[in-house]
C-alpha positions as CSV (number, residue, x, y, z in Angstrom):
1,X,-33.5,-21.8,29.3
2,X,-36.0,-18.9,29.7
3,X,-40.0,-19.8,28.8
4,X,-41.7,-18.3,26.1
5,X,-43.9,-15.8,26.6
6,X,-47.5,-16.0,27.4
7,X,-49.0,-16.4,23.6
8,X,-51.6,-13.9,23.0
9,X,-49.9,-11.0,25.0
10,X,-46.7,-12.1,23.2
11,X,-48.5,-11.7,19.8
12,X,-50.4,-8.8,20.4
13,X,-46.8,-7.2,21.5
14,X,-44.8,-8.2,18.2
15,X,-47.8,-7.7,16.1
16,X,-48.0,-3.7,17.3
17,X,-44.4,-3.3,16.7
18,X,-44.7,-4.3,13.6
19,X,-47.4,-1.9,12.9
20,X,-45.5,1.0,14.3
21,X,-42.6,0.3,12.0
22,X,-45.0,0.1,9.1
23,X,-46.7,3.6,10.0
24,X,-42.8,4.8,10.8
25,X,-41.4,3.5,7.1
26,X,-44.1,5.2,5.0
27,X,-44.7,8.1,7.3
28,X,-43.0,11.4,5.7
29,X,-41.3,13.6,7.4
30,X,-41.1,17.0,5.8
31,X,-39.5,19.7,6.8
32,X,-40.6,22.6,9.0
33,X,-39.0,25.5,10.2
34,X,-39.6,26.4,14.0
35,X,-39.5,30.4,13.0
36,X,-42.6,29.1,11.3
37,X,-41.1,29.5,7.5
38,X,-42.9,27.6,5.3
39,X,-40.2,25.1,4.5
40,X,-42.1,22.2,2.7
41,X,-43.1,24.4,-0.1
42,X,-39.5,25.6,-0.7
43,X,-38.0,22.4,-0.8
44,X,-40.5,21.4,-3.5
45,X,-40.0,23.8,-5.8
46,X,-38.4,22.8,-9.3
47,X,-34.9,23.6,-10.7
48,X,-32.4,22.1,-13.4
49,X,-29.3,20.6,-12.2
50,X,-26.8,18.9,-14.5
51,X,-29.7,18.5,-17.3
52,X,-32.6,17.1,-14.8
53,X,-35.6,18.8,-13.2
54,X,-35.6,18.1,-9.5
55,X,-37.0,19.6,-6.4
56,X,-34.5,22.1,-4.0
57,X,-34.9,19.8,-1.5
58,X,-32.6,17.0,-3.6
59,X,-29.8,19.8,-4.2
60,X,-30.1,20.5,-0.8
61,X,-29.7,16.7,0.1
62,X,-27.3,15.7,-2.4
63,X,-25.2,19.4,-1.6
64,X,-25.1,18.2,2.3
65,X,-23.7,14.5,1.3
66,X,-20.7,16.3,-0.7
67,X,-19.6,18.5,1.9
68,X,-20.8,16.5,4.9
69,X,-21.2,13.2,4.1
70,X,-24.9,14.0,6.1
71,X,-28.3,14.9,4.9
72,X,-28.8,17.7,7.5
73,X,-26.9,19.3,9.6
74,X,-25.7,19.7,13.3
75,X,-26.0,23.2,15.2
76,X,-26.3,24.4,18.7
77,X,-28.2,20.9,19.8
78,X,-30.6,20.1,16.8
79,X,-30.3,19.1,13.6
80,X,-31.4,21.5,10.4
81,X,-33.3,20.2,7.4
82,X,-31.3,20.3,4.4
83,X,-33.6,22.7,3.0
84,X,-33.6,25.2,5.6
85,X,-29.8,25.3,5.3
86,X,-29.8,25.5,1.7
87,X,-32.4,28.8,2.1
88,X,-30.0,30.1,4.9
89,X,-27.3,29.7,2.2
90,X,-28.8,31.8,-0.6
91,X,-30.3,34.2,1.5
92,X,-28.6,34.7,4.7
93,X,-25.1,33.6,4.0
94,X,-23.5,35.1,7.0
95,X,-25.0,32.7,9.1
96,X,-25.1,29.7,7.2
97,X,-21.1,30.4,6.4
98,X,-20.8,29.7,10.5
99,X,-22.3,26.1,10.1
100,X,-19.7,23.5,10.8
101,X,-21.0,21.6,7.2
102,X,-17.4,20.8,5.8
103,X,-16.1,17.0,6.8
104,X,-12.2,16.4,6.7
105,X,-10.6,13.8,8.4
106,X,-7.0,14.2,7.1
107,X,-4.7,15.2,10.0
108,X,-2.4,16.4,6.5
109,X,-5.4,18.7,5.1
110,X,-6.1,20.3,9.2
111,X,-2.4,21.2,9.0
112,X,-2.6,22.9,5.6
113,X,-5.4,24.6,6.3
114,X,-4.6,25.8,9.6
115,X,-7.2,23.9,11.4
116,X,-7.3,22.5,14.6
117,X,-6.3,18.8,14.7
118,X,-8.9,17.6,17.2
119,X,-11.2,14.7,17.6
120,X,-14.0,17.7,15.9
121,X,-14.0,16.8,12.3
122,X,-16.5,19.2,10.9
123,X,-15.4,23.0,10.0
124,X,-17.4,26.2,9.1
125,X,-16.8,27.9,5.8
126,X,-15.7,31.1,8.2
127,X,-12.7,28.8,9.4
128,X,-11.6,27.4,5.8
129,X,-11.9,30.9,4.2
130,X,-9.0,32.3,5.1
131,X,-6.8,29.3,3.4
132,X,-8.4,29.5,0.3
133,X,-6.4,31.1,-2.0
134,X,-3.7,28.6,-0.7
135,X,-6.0,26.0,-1.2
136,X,-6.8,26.8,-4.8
137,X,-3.3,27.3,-6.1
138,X,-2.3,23.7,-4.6
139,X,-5.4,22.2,-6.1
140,X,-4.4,23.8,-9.4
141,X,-1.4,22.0,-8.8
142,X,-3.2,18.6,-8.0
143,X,-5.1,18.4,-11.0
144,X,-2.7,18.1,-13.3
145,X,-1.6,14.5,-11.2
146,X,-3.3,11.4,-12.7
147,X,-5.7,10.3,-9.9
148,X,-4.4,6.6,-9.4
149,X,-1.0,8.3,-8.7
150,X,-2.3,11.1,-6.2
151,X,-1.4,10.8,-2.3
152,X,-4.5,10.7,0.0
153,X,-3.1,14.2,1.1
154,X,-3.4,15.4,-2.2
155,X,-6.9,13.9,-3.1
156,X,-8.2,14.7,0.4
157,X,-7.0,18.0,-0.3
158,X,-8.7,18.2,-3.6
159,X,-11.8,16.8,-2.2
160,X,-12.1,19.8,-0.1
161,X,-11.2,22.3,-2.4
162,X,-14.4,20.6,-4.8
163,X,-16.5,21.1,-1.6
164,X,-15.4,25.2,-1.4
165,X,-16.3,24.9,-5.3
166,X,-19.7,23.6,-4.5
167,X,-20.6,25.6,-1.8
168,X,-19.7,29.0,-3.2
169,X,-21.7,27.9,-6.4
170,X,-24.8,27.2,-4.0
171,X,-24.4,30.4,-2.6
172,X,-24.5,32.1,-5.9
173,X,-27.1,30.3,-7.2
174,X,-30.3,32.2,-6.2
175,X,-28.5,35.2,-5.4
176,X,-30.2,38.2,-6.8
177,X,-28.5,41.9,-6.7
178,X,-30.3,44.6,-5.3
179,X,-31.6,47.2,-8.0
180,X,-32.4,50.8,-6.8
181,X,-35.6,51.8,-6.4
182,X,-35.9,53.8,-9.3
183,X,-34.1,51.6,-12.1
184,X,-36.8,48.9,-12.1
185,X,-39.3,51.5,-12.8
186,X,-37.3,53.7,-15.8
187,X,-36.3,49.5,-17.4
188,X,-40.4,48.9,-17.6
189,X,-41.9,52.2,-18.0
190,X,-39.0,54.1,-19.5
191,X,-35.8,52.5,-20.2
192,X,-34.8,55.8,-22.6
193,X,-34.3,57.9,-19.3
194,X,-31.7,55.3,-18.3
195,X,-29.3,56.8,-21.4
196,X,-29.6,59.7,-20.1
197,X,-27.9,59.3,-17.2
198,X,-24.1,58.4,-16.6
199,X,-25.0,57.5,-12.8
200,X,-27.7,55.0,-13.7
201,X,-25.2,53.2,-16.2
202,X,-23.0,52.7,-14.1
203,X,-25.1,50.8,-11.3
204,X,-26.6,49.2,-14.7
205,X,-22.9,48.1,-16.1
206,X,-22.2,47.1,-12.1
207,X,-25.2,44.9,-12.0
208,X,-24.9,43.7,-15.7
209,X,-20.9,42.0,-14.6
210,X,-22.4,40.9,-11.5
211,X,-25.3,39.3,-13.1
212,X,-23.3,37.4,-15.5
213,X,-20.7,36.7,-12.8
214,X,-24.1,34.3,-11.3
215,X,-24.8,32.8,-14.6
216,X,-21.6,30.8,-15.1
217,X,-21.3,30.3,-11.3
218,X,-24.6,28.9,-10.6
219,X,-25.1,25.6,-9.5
220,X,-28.6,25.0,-10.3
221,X,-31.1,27.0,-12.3
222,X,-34.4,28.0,-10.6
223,X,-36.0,30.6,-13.0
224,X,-38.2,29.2,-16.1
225,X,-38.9,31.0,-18.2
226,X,-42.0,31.0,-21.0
227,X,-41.2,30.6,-24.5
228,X,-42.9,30.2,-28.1
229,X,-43.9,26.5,-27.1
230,X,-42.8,25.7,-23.8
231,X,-40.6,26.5,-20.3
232,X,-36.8,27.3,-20.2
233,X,-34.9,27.5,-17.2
234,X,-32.3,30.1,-17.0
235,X,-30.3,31.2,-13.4
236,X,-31.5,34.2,-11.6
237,X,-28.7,36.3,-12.8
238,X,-29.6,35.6,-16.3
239,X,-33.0,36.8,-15.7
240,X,-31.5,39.6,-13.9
241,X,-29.4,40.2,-17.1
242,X,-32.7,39.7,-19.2
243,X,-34.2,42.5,-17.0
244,X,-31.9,44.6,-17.3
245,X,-31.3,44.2,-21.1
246,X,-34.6,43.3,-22.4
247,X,-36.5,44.8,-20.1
248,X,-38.8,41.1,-19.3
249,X,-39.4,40.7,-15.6
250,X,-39.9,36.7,-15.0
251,X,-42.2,36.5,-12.3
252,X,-40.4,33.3,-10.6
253,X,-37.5,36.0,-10.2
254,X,-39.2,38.4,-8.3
255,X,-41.3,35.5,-5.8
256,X,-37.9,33.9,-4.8
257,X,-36.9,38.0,-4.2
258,X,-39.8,38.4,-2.1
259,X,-38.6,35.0,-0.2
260,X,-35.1,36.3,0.3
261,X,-36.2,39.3,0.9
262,X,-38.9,37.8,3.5
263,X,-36.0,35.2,5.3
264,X,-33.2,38.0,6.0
265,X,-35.5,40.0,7.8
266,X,-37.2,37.4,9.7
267,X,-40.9,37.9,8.4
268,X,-41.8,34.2,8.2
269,X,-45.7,35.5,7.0
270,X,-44.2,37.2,3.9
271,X,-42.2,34.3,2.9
272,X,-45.4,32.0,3.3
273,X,-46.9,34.6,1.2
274,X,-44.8,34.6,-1.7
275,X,-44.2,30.8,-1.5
276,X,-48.0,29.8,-1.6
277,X,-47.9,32.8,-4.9
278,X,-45.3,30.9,-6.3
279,X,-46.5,27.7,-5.7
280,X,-49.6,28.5,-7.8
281,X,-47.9,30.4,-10.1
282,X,-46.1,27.0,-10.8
283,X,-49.4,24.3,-10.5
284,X,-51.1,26.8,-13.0
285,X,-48.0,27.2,-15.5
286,X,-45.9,24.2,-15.1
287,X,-48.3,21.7,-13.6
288,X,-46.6,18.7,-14.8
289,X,-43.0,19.8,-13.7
290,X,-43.8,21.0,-10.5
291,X,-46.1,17.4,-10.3
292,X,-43.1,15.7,-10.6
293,X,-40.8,17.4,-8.2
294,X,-42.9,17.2,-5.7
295,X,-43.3,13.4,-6.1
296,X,-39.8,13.3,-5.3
297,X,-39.1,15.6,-2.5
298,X,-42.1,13.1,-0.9
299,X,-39.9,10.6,-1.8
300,X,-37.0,12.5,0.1
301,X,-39.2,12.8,2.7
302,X,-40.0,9.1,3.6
303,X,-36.1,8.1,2.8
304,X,-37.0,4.8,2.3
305,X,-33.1,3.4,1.7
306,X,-32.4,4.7,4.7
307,X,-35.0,3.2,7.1
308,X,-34.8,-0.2,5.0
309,X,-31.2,-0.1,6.7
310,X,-32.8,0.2,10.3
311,X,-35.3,-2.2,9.3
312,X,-32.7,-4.9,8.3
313,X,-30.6,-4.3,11.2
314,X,-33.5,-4.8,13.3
315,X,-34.4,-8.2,11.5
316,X,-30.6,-9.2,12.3
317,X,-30.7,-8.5,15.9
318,X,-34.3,-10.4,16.3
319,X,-32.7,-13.4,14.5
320,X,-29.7,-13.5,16.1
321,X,-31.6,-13.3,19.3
322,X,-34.0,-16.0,18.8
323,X,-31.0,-18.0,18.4
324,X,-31.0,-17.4,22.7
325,X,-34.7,-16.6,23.3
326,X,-37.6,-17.0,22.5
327,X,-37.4,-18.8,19.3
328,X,-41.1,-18.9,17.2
329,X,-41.6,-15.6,18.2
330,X,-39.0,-13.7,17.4
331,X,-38.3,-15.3,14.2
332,X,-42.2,-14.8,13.2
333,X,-41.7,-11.3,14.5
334,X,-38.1,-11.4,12.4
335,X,-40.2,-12.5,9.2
336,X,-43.1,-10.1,9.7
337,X,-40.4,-7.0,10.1
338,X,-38.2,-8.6,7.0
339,X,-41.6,-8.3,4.9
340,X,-41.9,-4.7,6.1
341,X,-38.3,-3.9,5.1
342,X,-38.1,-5.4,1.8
343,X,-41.5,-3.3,1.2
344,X,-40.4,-0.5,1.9
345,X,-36.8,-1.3,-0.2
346,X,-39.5,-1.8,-3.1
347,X,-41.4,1.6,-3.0
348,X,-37.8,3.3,-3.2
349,X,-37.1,1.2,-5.9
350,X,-40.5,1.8,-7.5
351,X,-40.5,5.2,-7.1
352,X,-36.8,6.1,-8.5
353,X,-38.2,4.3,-11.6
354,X,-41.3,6.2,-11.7
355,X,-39.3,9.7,-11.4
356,X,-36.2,8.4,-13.9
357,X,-38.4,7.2,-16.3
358,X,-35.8,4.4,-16.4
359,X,-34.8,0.7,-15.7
360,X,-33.9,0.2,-12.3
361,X,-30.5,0.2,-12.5
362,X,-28.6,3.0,-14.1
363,X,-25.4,3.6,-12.3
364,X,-23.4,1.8,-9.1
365,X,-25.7,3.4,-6.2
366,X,-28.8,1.6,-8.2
367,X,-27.1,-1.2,-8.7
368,X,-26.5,-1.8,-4.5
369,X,-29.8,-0.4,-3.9
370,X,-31.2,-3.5,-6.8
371,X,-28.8,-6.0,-5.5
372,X,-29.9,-5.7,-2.2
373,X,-33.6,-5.8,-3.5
374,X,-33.2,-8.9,-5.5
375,X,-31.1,-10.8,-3.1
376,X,-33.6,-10.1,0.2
377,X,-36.5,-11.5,-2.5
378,X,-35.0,-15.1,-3.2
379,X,-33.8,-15.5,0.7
380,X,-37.5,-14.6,1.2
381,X,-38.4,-17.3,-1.2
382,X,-36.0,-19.7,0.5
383,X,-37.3,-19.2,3.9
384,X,-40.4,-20.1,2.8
385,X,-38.8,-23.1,1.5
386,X,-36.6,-24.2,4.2
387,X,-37.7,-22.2,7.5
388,X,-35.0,-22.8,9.0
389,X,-34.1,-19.0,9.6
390,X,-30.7,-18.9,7.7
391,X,-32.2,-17.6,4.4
392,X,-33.9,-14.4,7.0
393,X,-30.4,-14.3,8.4
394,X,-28.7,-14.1,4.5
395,X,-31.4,-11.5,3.7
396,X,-30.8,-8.8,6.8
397,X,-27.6,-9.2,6.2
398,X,-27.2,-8.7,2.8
399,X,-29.9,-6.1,2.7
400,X,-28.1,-4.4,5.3
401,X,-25.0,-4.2,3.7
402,X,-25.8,-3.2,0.2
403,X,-27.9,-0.3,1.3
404,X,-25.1,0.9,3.3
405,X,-23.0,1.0,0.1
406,X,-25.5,2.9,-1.8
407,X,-25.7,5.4,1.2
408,X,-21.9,5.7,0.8
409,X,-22.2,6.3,-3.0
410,X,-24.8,8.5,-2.6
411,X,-22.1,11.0,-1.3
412,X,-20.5,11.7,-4.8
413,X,-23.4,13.7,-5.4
414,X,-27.4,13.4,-7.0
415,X,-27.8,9.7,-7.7
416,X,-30.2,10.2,-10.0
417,X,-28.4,12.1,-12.7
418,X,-28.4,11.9,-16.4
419,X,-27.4,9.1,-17.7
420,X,-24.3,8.5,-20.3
421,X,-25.2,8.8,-24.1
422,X,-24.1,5.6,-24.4
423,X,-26.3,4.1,-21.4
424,X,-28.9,6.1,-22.3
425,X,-30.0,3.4,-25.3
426,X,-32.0,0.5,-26.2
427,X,-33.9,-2.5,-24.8
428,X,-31.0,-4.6,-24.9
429,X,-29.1,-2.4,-22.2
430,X,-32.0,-2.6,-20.1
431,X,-32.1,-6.4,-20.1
432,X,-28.6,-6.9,-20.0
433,X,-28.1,-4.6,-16.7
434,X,-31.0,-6.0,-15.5
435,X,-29.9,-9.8,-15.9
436,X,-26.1,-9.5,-15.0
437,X,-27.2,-7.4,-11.8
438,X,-29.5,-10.6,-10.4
439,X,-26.6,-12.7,-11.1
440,X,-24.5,-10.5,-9.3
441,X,-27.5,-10.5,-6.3
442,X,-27.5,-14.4,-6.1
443,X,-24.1,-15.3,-6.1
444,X,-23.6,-12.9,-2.5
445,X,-26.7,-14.7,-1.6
446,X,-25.1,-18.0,-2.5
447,X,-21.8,-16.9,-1.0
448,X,-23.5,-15.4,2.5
449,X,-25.3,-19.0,2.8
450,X,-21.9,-20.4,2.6
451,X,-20.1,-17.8,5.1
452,X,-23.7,-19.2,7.3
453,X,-22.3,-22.6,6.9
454,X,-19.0,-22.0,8.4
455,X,-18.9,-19.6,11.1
456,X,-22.1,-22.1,12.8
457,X,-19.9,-25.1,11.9
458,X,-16.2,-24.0,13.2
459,X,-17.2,-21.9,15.7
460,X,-21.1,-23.0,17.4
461,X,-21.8,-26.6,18.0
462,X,-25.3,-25.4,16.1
463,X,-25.2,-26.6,12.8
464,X,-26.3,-30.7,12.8
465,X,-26.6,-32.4,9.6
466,X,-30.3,-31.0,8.9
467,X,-29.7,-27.7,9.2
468,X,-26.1,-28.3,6.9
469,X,-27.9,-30.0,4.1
470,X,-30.4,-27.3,4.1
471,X,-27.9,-24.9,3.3
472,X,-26.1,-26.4,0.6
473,X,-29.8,-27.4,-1.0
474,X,-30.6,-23.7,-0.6
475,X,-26.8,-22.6,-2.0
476,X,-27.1,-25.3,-4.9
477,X,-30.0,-23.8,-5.8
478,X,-29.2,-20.1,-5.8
479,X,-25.7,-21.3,-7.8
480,X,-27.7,-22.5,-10.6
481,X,-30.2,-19.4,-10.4
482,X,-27.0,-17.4,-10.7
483,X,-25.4,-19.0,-13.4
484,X,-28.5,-19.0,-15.6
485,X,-28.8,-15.0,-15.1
486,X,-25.3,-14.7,-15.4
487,X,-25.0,-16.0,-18.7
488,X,-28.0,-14.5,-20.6
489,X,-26.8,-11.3,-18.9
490,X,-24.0,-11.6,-19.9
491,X,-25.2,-12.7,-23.8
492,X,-27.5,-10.0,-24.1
493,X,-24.6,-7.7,-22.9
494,X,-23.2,-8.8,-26.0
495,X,-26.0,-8.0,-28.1
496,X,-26.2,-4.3,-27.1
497,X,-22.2,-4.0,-27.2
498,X,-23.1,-5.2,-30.9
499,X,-25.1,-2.7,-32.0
500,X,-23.7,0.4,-30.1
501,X,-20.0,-0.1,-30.3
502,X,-19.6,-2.7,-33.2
503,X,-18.5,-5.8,-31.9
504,X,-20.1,-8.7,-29.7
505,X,-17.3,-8.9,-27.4
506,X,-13.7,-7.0,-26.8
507,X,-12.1,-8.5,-23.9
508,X,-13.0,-5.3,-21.7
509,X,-12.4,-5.5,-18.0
510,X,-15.9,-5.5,-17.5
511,X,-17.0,-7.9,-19.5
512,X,-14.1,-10.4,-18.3
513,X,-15.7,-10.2,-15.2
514,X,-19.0,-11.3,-16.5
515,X,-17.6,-14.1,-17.9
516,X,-15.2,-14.8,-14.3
517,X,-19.0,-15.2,-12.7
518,X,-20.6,-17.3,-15.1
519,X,-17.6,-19.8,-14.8
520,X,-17.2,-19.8,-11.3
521,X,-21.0,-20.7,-10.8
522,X,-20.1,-23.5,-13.7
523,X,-16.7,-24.6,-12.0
524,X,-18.7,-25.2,-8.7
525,X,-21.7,-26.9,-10.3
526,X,-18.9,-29.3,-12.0
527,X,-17.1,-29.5,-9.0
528,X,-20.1,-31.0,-7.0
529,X,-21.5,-33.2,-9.8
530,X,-17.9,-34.6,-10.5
531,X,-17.6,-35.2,-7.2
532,X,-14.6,-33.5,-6.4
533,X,-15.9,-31.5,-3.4
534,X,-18.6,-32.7,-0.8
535,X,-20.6,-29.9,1.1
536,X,-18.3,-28.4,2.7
537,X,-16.0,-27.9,-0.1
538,X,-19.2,-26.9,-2.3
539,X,-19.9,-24.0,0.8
540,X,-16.5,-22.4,0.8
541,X,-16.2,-22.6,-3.4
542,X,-19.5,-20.6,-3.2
543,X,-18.0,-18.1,-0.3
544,X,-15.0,-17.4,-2.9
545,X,-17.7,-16.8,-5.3
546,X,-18.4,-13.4,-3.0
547,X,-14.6,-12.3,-4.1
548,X,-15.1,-12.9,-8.0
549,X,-18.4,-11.1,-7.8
550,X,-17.1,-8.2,-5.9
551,X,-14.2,-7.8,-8.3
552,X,-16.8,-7.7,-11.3
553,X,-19.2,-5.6,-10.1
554,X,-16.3,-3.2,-8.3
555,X,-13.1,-4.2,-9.1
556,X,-12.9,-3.2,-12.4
557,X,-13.8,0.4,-11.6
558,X,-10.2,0.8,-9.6
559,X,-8.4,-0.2,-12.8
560,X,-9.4,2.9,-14.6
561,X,-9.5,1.5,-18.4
562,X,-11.7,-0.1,-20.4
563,X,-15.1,1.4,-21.8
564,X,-16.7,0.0,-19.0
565,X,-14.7,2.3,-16.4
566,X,-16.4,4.4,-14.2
567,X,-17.3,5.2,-11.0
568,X,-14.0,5.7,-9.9
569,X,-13.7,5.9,-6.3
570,X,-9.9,5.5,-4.4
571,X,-12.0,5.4,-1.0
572,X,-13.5,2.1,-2.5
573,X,-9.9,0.1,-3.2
574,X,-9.5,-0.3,0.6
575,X,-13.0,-1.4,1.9
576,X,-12.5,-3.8,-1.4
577,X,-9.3,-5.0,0.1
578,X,-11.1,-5.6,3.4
579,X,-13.7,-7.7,2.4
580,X,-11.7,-9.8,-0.1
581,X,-9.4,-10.7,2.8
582,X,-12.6,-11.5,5.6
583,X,-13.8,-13.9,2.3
584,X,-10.6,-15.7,2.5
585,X,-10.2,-15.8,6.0
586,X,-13.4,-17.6,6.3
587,X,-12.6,-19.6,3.2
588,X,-9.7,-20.8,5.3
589,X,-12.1,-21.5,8.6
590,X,-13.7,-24.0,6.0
591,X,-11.0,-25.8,5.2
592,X,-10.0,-26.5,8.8
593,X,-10.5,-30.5,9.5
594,X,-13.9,-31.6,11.3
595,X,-12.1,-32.3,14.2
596,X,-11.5,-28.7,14.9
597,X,-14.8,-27.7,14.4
598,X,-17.3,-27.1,16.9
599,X,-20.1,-28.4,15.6
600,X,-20.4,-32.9,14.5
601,X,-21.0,-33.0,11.1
């Protein structure tokens, strides 16, 4: 048995690293450009995607996690910000089209495509090009296939062909056709001598298909545009086309020219130039707007999801350590770090409410990120309770784990898009969504305590009959936590159904889960009080609570119906699969008799 270490030296040690990952978590790192490009102010310019205002750098982001499943990307030894890719993409295509930014991992889709089947799984758009009129025709072909009854050749083929879609669309997005010199001039000063000459229509015609050919391709817009009482936004080859027609020259237009202009020939000072012009062009004209965005490319910047994952990982290991070492301190240092963590989960919380203008949860990835929130709150609460370190255990791990779901959902695209007309509605939504999701939260928490219970008891001889009642006080409590949310989620679920689609309650998929939950917790409750299970029968009803929650808050997505459905996601059926079987495997470790577990009960 190793000694502890020397107190003060030991404190002063854990105390600094956990100061260091405070300073880490908050500290935002934005993105520079070693060619000395002013990047930061580039990413934080506004645009409208899919009906919301949102800084270049989120496109950029959310653009990457399509194609890449990665928020920046790989080359030559070093890793590009999304937003310096994204400007490479719009104004230097050539060399952006040589990034390796496309993921496929379907040996099927390398073959079609002509691609080297190779342990590289990341392709340039120079290497797909050639393929792509194949590609297009067979994903023609593939859409008209319902998606449950797709192949994963076909809908990993389809997946890529969606990636070519976006990526050309990015491409066109800012792209701005060159004028000659003297057309500019005869459009604003006079556009009569235009008329006059056949050669000048023609380049005007040229332009004018070209332009229009931008507006329906673009992905984003990035030109507002003034009018009687406020700010459009338009794509650059609309205002091109405006130019052209109307003769109005948008001054956004012609700073992002300057910028591309600026980039393609390597003159970093004349892109800083007409960045900082823009930039207060924007804080004098859109001041509110460009506020916003800029709130959330800091946002972007700190990433807090994605350190809260470190940060739980790390409160795991220190745990599960002080099970061997140096017990006091590392599960201070453990408590310390899991206050950091779930700090840090709260400011990406707070902040995606403050930006949204909307209740934290609004589609799947909020609800993992809010599970995850709530869930690493009451183990907190627990601990404090009964410090006996399986509550800080429950919380890592369940923190750990829904934050890596919301990183995988995040991959469909911008995770803060507009929501549904019919989400998009009252207080009673906002309660209901709110409610059902803690229920949802405390039954894994409930169900991880219980998954605690049996892998000490069957397989350590750790678990005594202290630390076993603790865990079923701690599990009987969440249960009935859980079933009160549960139900007035669930009730006030009713309510809004009510009053947007007409009746209380229609026997959707979704709403039979609800009601799966709310029994289960009451089953369990009735169960223990009836006395038909003791502890351990109590632990392993509450781990098979983990299988009825998952099917709730997933499962009914993979069935496709109901006006509950979507989020649809064939990727999801088979990591469903996997954890409903690891549930019941260790359901069937609980029901082993005592004498084959390791630890006396």
């Amino acid at each position: 048995m190793k000694k502890e270490p020397q107190p003060l030296k030991s404190s002063v040690f854990f105390n600094l690293l956990v100061l260091g990952s405070l300073i880490w978590a908050f500290f935002p790192f934005f993105p520079h450009s070693h060619s000395g490009t002013d990047l930061t102010s580039f990413s934080r310019f506004p645009v409208l995607q899919e009906g919301r205002l949102k800084p270049l750098d989120t496109v950029a982001r959310s653009s990457l996690l399509i194609l890449s499943h990665k928020e920046k990307v790989s080359t030559q030894g070093q890793e590009l910000p999304a937003s310096q890719w994204l400007l490479d993409l719009v104004s230097r295509p050539e060399i952006a089209d040589l990034e390796k930014v496309f993921c496929i991992d379907n040996l099927d889709v390398l073959g079609f495509l002509n691609l080297p089947q190779t342990a590289q799984r990341y392709f340039s758009f120079n290497q797909i090009g050639p393929s792509w009129d194949r590609l297009e025709k067979k994903a023609d072909a593939i859409e008209k296939i319902p998606a449950k009854s797709r192949s994963s050749f076909e809908s990993a083929l389809l997946e890529v062909e969606e990636q070519m879609v976006v990526y050309q669309r990015l491409k066109f997005s800012l792209e701005i056709p060159e004028l000659p010199d003297s057309l500019p001039n005869l459009l604003l000063k006079n556009p009569r001598a235009i008329a006059q000459n056949k050669r000048l229509q023609k380049e005007l015609s040229d332009i004018l298909a070209r332009s229009n050919f931008i507006d329906q391709s673009a992905y984003f817009w990035a030109i507002p545009i003034s009018s009687e009482t406020s700010y459009s936004w338009i794509s650059s080859g609309k205002a091109i086309s405006q130019l052209l027609t109307q003769g109005t020259l948008s001054q956004p237009l012609l700073f992002y020219h300057q910028m591309e202009d600026a980039r393609k020939n390597s003159d970093p000072s004349t892109f800083n130039a007409a960045a900082n012009s823009y930039h207060k062009w924007l804080q004098k004209n859109l001041p509110s707007q460009y506020r916003w965005s800029r709130y959330e490319e800091f946002f972007n910047a700190v990433s807090p999801f994605w350190k809260g994952i470190v940060l739980y990982f790390l409160v795991f290991l220190s745990l599960a350590t002080s099970w061997v070492i140096w017990p006091e301190r590392l599960t201070q240092f453990a408590m310390r770090l899991l206050l950091v963590a779930w700090s840090v989960h709260s400011f990406g919380i707070l902040c995606r409410i403050v930006i949204q203008g909307r209740p934290p949860v609004t589609n799947l990835y909020s609800s993992a990120v809010f599970i995850g929130w709530v869930a690493v709150l009451l183990c907190w609460i627990l601990e404090r309770k009964f410090p006996k370190g399986f509550a800080a255990m429950t919380a890592s791990i369940i923190g750990f784990t829904t934050l890596i779901i919301a990183h995988h959902l995040a991959m469909t695209g911008d995770t803060m898009e507009m929501m549904r007309a019919v989400l998009n509605s009252n207080f009673w939504l906002s309660t209901h969504v709110s409610s059902i999701t803690i229920g949802y939260a405390s039954t894994f928490v409930a169900g991880t305590l219980g998954i605690l219970y049996i892998l000490k008891g069957v397989l350590t001889p750790s678990l005594d009959k202290e630390a076993a009642k603790a865990l079923v006080q701690m599990t009987y409590g969440i249960i009935c936590f859980s079933l009160l949310f549960s139900f007035v989620g669930t009730v006030l679920g009713g309510i809004w159904a009510d009053q947007s689609w007409g009746r209380f309650w229609g026997w959707d998929p979704k709403e039979n889960g609800a009601l799966l939950i709310v029994l289960w917790n009451a089953i369990i409750l009735h169960a223990r009080w009836g006395g038909f299970v003791r502890e351990r029968g109590f632990m392993v009803m509450a781990v098979l609570g983990n299988i009825i929650t998952s099917l709730s808050w997933f499962g009914v997505n993979m069935l496709g119906i109901g006006l509950h459905s979507y989020g649809w996601m064939d990727k999801a059926f088979f990591w469903l699969s996997i954890f409903i079987l690891s549930q019941l495997a260790i359901a069937a470790l609980g029901g082993l008799p005592l004498p084959y577990w390791k630890s006396k009960l």
